[in-house]
Each structure stands twice: as C-alpha cells, then as structure tokens.
C-alpha positions in Angstrom: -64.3 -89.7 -106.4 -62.2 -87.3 -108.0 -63.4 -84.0 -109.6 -60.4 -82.5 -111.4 -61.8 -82.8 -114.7 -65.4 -81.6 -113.5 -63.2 -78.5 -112.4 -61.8 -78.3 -116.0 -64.9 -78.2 -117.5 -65.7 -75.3 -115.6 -62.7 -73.4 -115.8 -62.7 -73.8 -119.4 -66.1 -72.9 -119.7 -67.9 -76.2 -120.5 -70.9 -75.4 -118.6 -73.9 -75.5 -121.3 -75.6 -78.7 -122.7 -73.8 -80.0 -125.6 -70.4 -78.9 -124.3 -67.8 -81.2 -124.4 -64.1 -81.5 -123.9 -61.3 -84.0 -123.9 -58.4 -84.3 -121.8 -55.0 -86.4 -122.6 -53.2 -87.8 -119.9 -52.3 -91.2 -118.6 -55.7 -91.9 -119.6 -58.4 -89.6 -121.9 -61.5 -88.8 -119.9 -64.6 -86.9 -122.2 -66.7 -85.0 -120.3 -69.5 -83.9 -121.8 -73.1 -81.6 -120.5 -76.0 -82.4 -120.1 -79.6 -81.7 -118.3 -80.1 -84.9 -117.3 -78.2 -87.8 -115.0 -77.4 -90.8 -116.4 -77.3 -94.6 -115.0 -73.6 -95.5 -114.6 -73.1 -98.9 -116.9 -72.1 -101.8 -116.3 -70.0 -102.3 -119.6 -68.7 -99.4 -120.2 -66.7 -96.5 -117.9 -69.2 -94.1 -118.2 -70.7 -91.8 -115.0 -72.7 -89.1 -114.2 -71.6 -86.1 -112.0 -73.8 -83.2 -110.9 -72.5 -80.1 -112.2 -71.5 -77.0 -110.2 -74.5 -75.2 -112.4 -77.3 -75.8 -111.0 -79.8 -78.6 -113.2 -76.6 -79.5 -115.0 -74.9 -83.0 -115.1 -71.2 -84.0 -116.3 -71.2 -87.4 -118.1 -68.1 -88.8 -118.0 -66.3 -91.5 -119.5 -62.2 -92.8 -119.5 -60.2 -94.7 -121.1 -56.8 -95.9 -119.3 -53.3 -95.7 -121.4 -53.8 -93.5 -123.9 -50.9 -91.4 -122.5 -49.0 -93.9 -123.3 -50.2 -94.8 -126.6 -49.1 -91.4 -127.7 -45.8 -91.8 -126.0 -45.2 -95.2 -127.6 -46.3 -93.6 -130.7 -44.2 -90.3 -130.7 -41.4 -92.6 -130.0 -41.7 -95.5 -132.5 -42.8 -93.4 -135.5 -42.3 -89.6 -135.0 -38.6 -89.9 -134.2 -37.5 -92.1 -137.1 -40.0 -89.6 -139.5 -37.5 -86.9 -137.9 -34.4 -88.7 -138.9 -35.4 -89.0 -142.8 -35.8 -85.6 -142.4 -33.2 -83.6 -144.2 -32.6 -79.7 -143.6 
C-alpha cells in the first residue's frame, strides 16, 4: 500500500470532511474525507485509509489510463486545432 496521495491530501490541506481533491497522472485517484471507514468493494476501486487526523478516513478511488487519455487527446485534437490556427 502506497500513501503518496494520502500525503497530498495533507499537504494540500484536505484534511476536513467533505474535502476532496483529484490528481492526474498515469491514472486519476479522488480522495476524498470523511468520519467514517468504508468497506472496500468488490466492483468498484474504491478504499478506505485512515487519515493522519485523528477520527478521519481517506476514501479513495482510481482509475488507470487517464494520463494517457489526455495525452492521446492533446495529441490527436489539440495539435491539429493549433495548426488551423492563424497568427
């Protein structure tokens, strides 16, 4: 288990319930706080963390390739948009 975006959180501040935040890599994680733990599921990537604040919990939940969505994205239709572009 990996806690880099647990350490995020914190460092960004996310520490009260109803915080969120999202981060965009080679995959998009949410993590999200809340007072209570949640059972992991069996459908969906979803998991519960204890917080570094005490009575807190980070749910959090992934999804893999979205980097590279926005890569394939950025590449198919951003650069041809910049090349109709005239200055």
């Amino acid at each position: 288990m990996t806690l880099d975006k647990q350490c995020s959180a914190l460092g960004l501040g996310v520490i009260e319930t109803y915080q969120a935040k999202i981060t965009i890599g080679t995959g998009t994680f949410v993590d999200y706080v809340t007072d209570k733990r949640i059972k992991p599921s069996k459908e969906t990537p979803i998991f519960s963390y204890p917080s570094a604040i005490k009575g807190k919990w980070n749910i959090e939940g992934s999804m893999s390739g979205a980097g590279s969505m926005l890569k394939w994205f950025k590449e198919s239709y951003i650069k041809n948009k910049l090349k109709q572009l005239t200055f």
